[in-house]
KEMAR-853000 format. One record per residue (C-alpha): residue in three letters; x negated, y, z. Coordinates in steps of 0.2 Angstrom, whole numbers. Example, Ala and Ser with C-alpha at 12.3 -4.5 7.8 and 13.67 -1.06 7.14 Angstrom:
# residues 2
<node><type>Ala</type><px>-62</px><py>-22</py><pz>39</pz></node>
<node><type>Ser</type><px>-68</px><py>-5</py><pz>36</pz></node>
This chain:
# residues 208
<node><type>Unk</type><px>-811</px><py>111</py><pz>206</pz></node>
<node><type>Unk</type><px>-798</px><py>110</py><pz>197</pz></node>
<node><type>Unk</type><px>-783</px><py>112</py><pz>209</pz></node>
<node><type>Unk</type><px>-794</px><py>129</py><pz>215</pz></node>
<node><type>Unk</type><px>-795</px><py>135</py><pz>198</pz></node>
<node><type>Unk</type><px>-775</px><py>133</py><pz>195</pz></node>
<node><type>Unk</type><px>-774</px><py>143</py><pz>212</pz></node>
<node><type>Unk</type><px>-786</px><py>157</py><pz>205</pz></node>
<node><type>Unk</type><px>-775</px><py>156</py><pz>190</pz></node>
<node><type>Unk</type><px>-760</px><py>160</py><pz>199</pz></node>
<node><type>Unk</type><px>-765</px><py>176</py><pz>208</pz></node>
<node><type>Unk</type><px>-771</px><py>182</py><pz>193</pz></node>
<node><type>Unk</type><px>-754</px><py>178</py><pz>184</pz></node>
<node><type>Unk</type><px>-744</px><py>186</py><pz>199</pz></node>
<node><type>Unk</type><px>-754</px><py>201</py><pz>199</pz></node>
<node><type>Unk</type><px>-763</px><py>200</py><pz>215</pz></node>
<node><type>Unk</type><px>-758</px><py>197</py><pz>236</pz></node>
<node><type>Unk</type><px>-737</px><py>194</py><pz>240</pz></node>
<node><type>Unk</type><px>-728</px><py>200</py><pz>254</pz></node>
<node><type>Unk</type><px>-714</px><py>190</py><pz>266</pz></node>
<node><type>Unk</type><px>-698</px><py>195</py><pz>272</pz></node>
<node><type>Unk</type><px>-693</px><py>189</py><pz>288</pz></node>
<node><type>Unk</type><px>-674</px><py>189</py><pz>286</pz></node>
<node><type>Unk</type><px>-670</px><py>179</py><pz>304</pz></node>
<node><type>Unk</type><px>-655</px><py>187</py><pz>315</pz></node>
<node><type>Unk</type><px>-661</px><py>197</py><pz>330</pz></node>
<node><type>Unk</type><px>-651</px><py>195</py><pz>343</pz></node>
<node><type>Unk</type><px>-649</px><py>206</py><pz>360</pz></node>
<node><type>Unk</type><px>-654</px><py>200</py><pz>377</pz></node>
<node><type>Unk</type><px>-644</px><py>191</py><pz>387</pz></node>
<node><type>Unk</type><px>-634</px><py>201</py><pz>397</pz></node>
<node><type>Unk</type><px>-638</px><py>219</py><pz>390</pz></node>
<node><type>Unk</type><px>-625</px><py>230</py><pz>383</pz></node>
<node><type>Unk</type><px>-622</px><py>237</py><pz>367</pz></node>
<node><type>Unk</type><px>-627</px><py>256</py><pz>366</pz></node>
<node><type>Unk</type><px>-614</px><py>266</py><pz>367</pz></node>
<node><type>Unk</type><px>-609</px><py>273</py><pz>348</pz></node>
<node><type>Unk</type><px>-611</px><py>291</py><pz>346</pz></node>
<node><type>Unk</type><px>-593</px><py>302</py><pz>350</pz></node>
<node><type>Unk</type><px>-588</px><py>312</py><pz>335</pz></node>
<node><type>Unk</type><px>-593</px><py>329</py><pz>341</pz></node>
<node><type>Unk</type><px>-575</px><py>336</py><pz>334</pz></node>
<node><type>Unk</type><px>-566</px><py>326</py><pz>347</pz></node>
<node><type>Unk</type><px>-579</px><py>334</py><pz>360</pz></node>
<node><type>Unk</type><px>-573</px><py>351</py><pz>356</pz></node>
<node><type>Unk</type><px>-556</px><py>347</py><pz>356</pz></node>
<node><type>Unk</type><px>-557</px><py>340</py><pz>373</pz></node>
<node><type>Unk</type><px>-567</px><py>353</py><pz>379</pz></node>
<node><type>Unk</type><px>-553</px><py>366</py><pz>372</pz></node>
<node><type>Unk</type><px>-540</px><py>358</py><pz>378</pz></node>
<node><type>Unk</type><px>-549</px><py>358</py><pz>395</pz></node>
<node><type>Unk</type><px>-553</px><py>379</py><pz>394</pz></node>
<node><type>Unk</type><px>-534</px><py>381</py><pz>388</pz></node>
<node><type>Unk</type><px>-525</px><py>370</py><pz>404</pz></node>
<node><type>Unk</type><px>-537</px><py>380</py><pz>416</pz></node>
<node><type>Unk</type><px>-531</px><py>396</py><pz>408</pz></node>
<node><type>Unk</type><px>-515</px><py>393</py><pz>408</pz></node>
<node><type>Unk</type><px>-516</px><py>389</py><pz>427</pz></node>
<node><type>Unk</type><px>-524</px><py>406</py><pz>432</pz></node>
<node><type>Unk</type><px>-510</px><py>412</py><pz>423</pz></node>
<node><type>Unk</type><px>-498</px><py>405</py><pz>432</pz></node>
<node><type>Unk</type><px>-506</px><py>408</py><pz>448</pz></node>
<node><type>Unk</type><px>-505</px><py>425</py><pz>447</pz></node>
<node><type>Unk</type><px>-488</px><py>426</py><pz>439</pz></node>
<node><type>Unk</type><px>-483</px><py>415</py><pz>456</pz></node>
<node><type>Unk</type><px>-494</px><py>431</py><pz>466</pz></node>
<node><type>Unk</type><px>-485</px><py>445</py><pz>456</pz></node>
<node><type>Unk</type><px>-468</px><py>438</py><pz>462</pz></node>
<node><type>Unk</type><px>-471</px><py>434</py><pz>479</pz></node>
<node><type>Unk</type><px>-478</px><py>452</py><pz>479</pz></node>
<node><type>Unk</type><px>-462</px><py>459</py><pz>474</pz></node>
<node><type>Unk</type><px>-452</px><py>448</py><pz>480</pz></node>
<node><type>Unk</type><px>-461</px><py>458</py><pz>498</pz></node>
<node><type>Unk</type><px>-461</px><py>473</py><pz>492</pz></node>
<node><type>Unk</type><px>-441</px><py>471</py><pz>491</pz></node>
<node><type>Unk</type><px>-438</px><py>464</py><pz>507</pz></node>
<node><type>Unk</type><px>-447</px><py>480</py><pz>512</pz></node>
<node><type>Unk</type><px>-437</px><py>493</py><pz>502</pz></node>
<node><type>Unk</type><px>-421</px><py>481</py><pz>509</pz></node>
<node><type>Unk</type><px>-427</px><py>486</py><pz>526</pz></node>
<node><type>Unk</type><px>-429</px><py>504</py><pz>524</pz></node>
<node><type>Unk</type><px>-416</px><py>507</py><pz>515</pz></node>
<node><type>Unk</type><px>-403</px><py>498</py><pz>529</pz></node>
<node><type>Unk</type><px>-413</px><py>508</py><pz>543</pz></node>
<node><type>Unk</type><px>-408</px><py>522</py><pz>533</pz></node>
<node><type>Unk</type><px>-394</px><py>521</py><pz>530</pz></node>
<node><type>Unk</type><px>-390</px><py>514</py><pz>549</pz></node>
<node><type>Unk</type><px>-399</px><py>531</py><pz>553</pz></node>
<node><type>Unk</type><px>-390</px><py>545</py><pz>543</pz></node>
<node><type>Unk</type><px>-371</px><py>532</py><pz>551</pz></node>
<node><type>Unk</type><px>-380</px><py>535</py><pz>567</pz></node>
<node><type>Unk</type><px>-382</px><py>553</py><pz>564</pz></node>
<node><type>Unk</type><px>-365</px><py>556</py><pz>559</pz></node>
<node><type>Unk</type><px>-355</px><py>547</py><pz>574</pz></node>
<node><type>Unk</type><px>-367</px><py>556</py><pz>586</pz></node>
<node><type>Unk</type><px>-362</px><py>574</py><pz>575</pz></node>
<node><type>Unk</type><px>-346</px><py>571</py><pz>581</pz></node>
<node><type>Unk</type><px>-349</px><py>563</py><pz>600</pz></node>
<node><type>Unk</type><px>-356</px><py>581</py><pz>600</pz></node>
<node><type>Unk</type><px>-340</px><py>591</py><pz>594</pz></node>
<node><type>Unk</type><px>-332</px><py>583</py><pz>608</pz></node>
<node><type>Unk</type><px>-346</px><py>587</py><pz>621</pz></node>
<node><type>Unk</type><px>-344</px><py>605</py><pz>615</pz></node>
<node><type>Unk</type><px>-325</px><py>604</py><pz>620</pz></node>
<node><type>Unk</type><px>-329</px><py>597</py><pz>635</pz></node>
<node><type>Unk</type><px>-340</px><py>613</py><pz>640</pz></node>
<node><type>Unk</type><px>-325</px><py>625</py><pz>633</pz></node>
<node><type>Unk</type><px>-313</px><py>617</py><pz>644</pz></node>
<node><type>Unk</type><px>-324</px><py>617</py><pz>660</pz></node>
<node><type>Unk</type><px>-328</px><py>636</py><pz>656</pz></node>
<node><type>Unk</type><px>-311</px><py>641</py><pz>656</pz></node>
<node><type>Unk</type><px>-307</px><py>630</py><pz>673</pz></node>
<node><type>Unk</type><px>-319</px><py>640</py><pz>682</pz></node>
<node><type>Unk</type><px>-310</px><py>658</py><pz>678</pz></node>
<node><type>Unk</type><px>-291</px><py>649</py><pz>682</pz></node>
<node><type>Unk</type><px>-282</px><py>645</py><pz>697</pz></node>
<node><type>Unk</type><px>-272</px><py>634</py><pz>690</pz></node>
<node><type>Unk</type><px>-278</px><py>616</py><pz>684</pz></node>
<node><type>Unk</type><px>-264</px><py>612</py><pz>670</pz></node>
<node><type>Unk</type><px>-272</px><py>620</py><pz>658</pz></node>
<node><type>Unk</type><px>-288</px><py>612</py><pz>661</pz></node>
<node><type>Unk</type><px>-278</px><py>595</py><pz>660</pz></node>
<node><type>Unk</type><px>-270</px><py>598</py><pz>645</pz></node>
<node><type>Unk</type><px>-287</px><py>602</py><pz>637</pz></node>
<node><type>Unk</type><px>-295</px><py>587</py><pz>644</pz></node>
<node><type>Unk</type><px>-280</px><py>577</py><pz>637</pz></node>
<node><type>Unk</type><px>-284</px><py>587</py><pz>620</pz></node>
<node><type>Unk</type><px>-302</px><py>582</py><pz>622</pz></node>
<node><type>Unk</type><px>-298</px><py>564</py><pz>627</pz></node>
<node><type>Unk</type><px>-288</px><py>560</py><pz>611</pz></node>
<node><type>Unk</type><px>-301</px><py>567</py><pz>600</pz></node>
<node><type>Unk</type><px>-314</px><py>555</py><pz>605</pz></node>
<node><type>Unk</type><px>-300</px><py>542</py><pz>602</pz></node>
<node><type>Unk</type><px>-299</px><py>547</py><pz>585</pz></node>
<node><type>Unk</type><px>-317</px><py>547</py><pz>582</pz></node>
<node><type>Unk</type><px>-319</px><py>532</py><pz>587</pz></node>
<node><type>Unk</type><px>-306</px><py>524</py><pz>578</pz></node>
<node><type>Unk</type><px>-312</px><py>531</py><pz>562</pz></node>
<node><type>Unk</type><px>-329</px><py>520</py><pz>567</pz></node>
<node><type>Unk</type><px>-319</px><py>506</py><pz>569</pz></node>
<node><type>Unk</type><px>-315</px><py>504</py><pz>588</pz></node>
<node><type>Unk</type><px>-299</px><py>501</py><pz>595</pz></node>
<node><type>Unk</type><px>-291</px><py>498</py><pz>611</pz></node>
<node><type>Unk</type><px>-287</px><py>482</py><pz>618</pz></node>
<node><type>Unk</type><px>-270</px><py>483</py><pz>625</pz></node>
<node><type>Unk</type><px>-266</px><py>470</py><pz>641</pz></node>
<node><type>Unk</type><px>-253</px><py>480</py><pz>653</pz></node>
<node><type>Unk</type><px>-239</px><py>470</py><pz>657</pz></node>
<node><type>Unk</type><px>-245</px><py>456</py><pz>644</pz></node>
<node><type>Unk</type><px>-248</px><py>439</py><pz>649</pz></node>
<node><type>Unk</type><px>-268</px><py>437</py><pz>657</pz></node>
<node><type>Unk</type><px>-281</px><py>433</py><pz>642</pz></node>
<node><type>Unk</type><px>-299</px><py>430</py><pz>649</pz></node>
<node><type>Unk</type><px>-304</px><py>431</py><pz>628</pz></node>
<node><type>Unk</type><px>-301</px><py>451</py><pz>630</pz></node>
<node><type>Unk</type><px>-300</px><py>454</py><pz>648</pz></node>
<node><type>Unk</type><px>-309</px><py>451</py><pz>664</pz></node>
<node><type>Unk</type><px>-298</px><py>448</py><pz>681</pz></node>
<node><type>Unk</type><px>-307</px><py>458</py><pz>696</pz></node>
<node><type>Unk</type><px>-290</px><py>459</py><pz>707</pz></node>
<node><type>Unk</type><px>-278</px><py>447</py><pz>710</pz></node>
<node><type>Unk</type><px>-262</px><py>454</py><pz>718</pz></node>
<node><type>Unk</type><px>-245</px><py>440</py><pz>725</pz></node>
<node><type>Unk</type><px>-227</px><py>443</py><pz>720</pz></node>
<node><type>Unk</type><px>-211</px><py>439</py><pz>723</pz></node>
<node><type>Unk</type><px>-205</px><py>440</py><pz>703</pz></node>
<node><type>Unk</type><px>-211</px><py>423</py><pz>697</pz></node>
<node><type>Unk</type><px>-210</px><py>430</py><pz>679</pz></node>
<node><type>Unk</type><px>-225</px><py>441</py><pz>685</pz></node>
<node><type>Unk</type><px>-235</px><py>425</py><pz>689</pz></node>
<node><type>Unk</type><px>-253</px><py>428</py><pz>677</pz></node>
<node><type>Unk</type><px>-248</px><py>445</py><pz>668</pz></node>
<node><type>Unk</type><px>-258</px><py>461</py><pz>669</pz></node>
<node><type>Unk</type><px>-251</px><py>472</py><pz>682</pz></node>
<node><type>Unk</type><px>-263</px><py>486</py><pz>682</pz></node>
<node><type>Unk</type><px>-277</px><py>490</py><pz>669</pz></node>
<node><type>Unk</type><px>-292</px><py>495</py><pz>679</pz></node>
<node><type>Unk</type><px>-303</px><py>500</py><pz>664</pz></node>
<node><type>Unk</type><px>-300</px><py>499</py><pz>649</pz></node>
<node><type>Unk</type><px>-306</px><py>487</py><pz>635</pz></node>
<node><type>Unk</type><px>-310</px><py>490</py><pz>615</pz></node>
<node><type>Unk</type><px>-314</px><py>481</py><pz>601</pz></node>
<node><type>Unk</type><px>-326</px><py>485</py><pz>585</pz></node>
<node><type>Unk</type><px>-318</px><py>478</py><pz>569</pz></node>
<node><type>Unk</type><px>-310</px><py>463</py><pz>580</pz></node>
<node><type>Unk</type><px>-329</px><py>461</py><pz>590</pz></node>
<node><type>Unk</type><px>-325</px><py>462</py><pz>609</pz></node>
<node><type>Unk</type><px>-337</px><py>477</py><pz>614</pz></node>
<node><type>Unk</type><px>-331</px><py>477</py><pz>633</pz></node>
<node><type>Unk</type><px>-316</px><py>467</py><pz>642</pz></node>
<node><type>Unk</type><px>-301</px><py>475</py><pz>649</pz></node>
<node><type>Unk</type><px>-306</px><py>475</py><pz>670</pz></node>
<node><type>Unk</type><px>-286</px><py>472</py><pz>676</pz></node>
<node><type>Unk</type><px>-276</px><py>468</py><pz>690</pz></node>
<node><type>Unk</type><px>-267</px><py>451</py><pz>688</pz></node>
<node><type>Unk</type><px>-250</px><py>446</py><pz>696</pz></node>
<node><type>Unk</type><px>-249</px><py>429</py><pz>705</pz></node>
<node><type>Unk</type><px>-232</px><py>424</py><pz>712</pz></node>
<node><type>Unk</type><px>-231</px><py>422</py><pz>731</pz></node>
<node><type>Unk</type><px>-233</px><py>403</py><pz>735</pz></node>
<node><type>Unk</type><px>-217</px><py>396</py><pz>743</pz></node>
<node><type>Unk</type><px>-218</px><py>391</py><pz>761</pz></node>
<node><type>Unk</type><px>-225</px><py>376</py><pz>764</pz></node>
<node><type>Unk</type><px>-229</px><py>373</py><pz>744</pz></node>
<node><type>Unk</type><px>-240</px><py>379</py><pz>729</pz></node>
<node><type>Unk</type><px>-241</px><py>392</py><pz>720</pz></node>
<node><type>Unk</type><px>-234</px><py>391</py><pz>700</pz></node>
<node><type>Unk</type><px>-246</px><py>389</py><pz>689</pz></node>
């Protein structure tokens, strides 16, 4: 009775019902990771900017590349207009003048019909000859000179081979059979000549 009323004494001194605090650890299950802590939302942004920026700047390099492959065509194309041109109005002018000469060329035949006598035709055709001459030597052609010089297959083409009795005629041109030239030192056609090889000695070879 006693120890009851000492009890009934107590809760009425501590003011009625209590409460306990359960202060154990709490630990996580084996094997389980920790959540993930939350990112700043800042460095998110930042990330996401920096993302946006490199992808612009990317497009923007892109079509600078574009633009200059663009124009870097579109002068290759002005180049090659402009060289056909000017290869066209060079073209023009040579044939301007192959033309001049044609002209003469119908003069002097005119007059040979109404004359008897071919020297002034001949002169005329001489006149016309060294004309052209001129013309193309104002293009840059010149005339490849191989009479009486020693053979050179590098400008000239050997079509007849005639033996004689002067050794120091042995491999020179005797004869030129049609002419060669040259444009600004570029072969445009061989020399077709008629080379001198010295008669062999009886019952030996001919000198090289």
């Amino acid at each position: 009775m006693t120890d009851e009323r000492s009890m009934d004494d107590r809760k009425d001194n501590d003011g009625g019902a209590f409460s306990v605090i359960d202060k154990r650890p709490v630990f996580a299950d084996d094997g389980a990771a920790p959540p993930p802590a939350p990112r700043d939302p800042s460095v998110v942004a930042e990330l996401r900017a920096r993302a946006e920026e490199a992808e612009k700047r990317a497009r923007e390099i892109s079509a600078a590349y574009r633009k200059i492959e663009e124009e870097r065509e579109a002068f290759r194309e002005r180049l090659a207009r402009d060289l056909d041109r000017r290869l066209d109005i060079a073209r023009a002018d040579l044939m301007r003048k192959v033309i001049g000469v044609v002209d003469d060329l119908d003069r002097a035949i005119a007059a040979a019909r109404g004359s008897r006598d071919p020297a002034p035709l001949l002169a005329g055709v001489a006149i016309i000859r060294d004309r052209l001459l001129q013309i193309l030597a104002s293009e840059g052609v010149e005339m490849v000179v191989t009479a009486d010089r020693p053979f050179d297959p590098g400008v000239a083409e050997a079509v007849i081979a005639e033996e004689t009795d002067d050794p120091a005629r042995n491999n020179v041109v005797l004869e030129e059979m049609e002419k060669g030239y040259t444009l600004r030192g570029t072969l445009l056609r061989p020399a077709r000549v008629k080379v001198g090889r010295a008669r062999s000695p009886v019952g030996g070879q001919a000198p090289s």
